[in-house]
C-alpha positions as CSV (number, residue, x, y, z in Angstrom):
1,X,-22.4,31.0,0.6
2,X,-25.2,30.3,-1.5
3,X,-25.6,26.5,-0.3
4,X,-25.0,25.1,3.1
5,X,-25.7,21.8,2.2
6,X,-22.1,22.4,0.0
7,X,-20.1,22.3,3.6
8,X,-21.0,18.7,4.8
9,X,-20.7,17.2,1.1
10,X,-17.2,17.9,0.5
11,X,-16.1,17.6,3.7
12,X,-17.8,13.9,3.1
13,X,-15.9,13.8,-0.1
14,X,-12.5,14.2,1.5
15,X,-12.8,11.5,3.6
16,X,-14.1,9.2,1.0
17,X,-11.4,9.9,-1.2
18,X,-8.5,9.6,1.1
19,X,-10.2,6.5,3.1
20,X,-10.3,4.5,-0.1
21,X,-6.9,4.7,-2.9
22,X,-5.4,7.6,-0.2
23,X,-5.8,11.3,-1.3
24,X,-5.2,11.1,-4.6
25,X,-8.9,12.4,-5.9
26,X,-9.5,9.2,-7.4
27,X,-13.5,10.0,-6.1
28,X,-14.2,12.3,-8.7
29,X,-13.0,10.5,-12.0
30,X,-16.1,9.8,-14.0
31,X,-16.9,6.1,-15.0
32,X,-15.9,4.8,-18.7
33,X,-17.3,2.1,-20.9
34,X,-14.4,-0.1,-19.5
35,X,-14.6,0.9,-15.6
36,X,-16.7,1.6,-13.0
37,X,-15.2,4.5,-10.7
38,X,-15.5,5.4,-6.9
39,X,-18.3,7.5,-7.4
40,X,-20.4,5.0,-8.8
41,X,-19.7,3.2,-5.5
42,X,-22.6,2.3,-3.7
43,X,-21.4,4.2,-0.4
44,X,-20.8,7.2,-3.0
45,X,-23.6,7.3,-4.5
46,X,-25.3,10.5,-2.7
47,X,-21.9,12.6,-2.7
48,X,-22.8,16.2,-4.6
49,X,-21.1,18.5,-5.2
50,X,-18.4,17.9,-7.8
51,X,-18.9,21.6,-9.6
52,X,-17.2,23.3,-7.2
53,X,-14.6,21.3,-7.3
54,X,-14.4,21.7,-11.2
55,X,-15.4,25.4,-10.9
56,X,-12.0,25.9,-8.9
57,X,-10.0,23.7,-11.2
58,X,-11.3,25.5,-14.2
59,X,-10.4,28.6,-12.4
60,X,-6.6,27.5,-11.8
61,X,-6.2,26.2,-15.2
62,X,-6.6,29.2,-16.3
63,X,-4.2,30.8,-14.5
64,X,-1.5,28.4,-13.5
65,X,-2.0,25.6,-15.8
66,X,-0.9,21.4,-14.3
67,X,0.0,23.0,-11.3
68,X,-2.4,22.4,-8.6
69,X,-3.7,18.8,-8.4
70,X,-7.4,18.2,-7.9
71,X,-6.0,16.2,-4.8
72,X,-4.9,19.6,-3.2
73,X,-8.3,21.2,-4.1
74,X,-10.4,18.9,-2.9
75,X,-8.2,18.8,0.9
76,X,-8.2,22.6,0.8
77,X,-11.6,22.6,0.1
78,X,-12.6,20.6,2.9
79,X,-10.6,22.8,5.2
80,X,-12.4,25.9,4.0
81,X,-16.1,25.0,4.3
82,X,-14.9,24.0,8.1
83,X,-13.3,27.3,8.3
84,X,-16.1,29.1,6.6
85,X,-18.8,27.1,9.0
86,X,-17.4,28.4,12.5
87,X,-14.8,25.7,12.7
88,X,-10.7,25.8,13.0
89,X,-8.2,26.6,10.1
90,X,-4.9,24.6,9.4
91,X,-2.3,24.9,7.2
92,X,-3.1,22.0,4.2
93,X,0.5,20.4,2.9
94,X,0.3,20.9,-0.8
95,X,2.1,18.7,-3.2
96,X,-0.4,15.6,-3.9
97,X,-0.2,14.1,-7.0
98,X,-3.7,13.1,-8.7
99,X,-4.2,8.9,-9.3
100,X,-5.1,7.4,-12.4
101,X,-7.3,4.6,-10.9
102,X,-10.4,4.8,-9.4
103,X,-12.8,1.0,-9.1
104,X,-16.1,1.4,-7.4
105,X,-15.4,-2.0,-5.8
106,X,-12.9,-0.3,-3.5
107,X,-15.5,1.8,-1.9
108,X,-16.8,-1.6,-0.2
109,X,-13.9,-0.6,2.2
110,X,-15.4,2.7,3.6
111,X,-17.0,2.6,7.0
112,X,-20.6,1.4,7.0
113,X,-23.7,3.0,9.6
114,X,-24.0,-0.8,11.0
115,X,-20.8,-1.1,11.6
116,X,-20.0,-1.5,16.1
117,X,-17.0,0.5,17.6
118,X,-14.7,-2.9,17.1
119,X,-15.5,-2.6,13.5
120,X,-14.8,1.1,13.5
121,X,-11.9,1.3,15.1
122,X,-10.1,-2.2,13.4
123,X,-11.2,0.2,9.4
124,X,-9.1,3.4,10.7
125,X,-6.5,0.8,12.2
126,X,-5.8,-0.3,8.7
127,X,-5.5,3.6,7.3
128,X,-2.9,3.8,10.2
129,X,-5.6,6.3,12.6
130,X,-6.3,5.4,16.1
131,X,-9.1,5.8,18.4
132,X,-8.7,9.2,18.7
133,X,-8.7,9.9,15.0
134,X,-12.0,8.1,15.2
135,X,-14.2,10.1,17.2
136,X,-12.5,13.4,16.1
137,X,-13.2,13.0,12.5
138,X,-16.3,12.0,13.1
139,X,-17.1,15.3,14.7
140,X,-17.1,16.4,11.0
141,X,-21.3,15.0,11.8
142,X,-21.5,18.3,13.1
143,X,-22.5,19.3,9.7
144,X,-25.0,18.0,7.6
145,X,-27.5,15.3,7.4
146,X,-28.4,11.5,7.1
147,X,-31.1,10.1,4.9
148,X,-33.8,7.5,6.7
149,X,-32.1,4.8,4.9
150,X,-29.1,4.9,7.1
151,X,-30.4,4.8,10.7
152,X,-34.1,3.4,10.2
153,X,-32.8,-0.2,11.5
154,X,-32.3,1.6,14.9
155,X,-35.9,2.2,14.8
156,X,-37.6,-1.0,13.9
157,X,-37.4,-4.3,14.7
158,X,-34.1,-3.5,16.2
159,X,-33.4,-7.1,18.1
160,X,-35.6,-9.9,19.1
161,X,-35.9,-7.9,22.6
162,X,-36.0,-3.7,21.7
163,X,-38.3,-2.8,18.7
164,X,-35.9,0.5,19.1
165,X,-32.5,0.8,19.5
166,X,-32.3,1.2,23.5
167,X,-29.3,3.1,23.5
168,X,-31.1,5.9,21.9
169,X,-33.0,8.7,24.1
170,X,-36.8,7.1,23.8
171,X,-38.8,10.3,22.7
172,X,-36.0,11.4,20.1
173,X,-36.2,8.0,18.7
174,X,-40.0,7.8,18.3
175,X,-39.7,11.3,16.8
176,X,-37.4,9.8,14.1
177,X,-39.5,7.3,13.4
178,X,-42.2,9.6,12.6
179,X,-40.2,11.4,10.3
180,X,-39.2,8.3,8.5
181,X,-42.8,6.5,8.1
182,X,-44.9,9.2,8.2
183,X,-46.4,8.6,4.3
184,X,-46.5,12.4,3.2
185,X,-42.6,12.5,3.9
186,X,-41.7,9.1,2.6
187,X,-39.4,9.6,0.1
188,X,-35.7,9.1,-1.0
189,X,-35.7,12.7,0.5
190,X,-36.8,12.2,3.9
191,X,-34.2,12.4,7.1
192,X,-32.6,14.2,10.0
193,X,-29.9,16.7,10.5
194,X,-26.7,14.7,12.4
195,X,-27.0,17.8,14.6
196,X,-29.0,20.6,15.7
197,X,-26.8,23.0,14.3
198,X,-26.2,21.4,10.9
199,X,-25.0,24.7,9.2
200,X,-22.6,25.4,12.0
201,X,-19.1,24.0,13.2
202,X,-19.3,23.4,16.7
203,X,-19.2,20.8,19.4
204,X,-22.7,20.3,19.6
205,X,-22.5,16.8,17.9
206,X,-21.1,15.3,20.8
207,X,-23.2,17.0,23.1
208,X,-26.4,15.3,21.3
209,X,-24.2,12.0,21.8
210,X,-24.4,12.2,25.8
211,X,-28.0,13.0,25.8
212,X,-28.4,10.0,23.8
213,X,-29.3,11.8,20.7
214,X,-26.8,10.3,18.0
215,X,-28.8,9.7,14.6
216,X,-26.6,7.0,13.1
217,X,-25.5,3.6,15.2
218,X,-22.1,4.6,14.0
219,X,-22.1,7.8,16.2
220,X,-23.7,6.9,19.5
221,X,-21.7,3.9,19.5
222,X,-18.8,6.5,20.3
223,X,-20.6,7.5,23.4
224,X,-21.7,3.5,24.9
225,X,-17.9,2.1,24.1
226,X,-15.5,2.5,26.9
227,X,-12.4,3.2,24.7
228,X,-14.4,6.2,23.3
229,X,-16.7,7.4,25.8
230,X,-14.4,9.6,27.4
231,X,-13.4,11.6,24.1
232,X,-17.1,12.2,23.7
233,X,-17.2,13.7,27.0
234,X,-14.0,15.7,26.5
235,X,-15.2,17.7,23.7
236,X,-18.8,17.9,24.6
237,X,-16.8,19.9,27.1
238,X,-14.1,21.7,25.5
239,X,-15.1,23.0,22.0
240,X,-11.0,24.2,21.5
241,X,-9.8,20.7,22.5
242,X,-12.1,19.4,19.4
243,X,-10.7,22.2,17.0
244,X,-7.8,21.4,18.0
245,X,-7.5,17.7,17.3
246,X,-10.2,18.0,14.3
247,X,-7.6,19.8,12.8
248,X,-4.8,17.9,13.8
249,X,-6.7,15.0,12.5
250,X,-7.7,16.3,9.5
251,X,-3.8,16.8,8.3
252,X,-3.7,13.1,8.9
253,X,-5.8,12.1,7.0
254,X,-4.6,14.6,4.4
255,X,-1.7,12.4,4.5
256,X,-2.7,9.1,3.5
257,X,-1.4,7.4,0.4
258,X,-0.3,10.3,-1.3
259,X,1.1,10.2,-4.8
260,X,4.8,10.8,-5.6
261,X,5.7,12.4,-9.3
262,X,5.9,8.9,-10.4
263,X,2.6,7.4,-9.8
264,X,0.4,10.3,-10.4
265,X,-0.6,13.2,-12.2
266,X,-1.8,16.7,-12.7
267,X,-5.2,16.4,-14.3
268,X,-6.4,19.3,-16.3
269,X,-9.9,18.0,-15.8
270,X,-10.7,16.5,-12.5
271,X,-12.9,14.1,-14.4
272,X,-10.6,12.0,-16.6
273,X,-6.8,11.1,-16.6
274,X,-4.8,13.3,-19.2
């Protein structure tokens, strides 16, 4: 409630954590002298957020000591700020045990903004999540915001023919390039909002894809691939149809490499292994 830049920042941390050792909250164990951990990742580098996660782990220590894993905080976390933004509820499985290893190196395996839809599609192959998986989860762009650093190579010097990207609507594109080398908002601070509604869960991400409007390659490339296109269309349509399968997705990906009683843990601190 008091920060709605909370919302997009742990549903981001969800899906870096599953997409990498499964969900097993590996992404918020803190680096040692010995180790380098997910969140010192270059891909993880801007995630924020980590006190409310350790607010509500405090909180449940207190009461009902090593019984709810970090894991399960962190998933029904990221179905809460989705439900708290406009968006769909679902019932999050509970039971995931935490890991005990974390390697920044592993975060190399997290999808990157250059990456094509071949690319895309072959990384959520591998994590056993099809096309549709794909552009549903990425709806989760409906909230939040992308830094010039991940979409300025659509605006300059694009290929040895465009200067921009041409699959970009031409005056949004020269307005983004204002934003990112005018010199009074040059900074590691500078960027756009992934949607026009960036507080709000809607459907309005993929409506900015069919005018052309994506901010990173990554999303619009959803829009000009033929074994995507017609999703995008689907839910610019039919906001339900996208809450549906968004949440349908999301329990997915909630799924992924989860920790039985013998490989994992519950941490009493979401930072370090007992």
């Amino acid at each position: 409630m008091r920060d709605s830049k909370v919302a997009p920042r742990l549903l981001r941390m969800f899906f870096h954590d599953c997409f990498v050792r499964g969900c097993d909250a590996s992404v918020l164990l803190d680096s040692t002298d010995d180790n380098v951990a997910e969140k010192d990742g270059p891909p993880n580098m801007s995630l924020r957020a980590y006190y409310v996660i350790d607010q509500a782990k405090a909180r449940l220590e207190a009461d009902c000591p090593r019984t709810v894993s970090c894991a399960d905080i962190v998933a029904i976390a990221a179905r809460d700020v989705v439900n708290l933004s406009g968006g769909p509820y679902w019932d999050v499985f509970k039971g995931r045990k935490d890991g005990k290893v974390s390697r920044a190196n592993e975060t190399l395996l997290l999808p990157t903004p250059s990456f094509n839809a071949t690319k895309l599609i072959q990384t959520f192959s591998k994590k056993g999540l099809g096309i549709k998986d794909l552009v549903t989860l990425s709806g989760g762009h409906t909230l939040g915001f992308s830094h010039c650093s991940s979409f300025e190579a659509r605006l300059h010097r694009f290929s040895d023919i465009f200067d921009m990207d041409p699959s970009m609507d031409f005056i949004f594109a020269n307005m983004l390039k204002e934003k990112c080398t005018n010199k009074h908002h040059r900074d590691t601070t500078s960027g756009y909002y992934l949607d026009s509604t960036s507080a709000i869960f809607d459907n309005e991400y993929y409506k900015r894809l069919v005018a052309r409007k994506g901010v990173l390659a990554t999303d619009q490339v959803l829009y000009n691939d033929y074994r995507s296109k017609f999703l995008v269309e689907s839910y610019a349509k039919y906001e339900t149809l996208f809450f549906m399968e968004f949440a349908a997705s999301m329990i997915k990906l909630g799924n992924l490499g989860v920790n039985s009683h013998y490989h994992g843990e519950v941490r009493t601190n979401c930072r370090s292994v007992n």
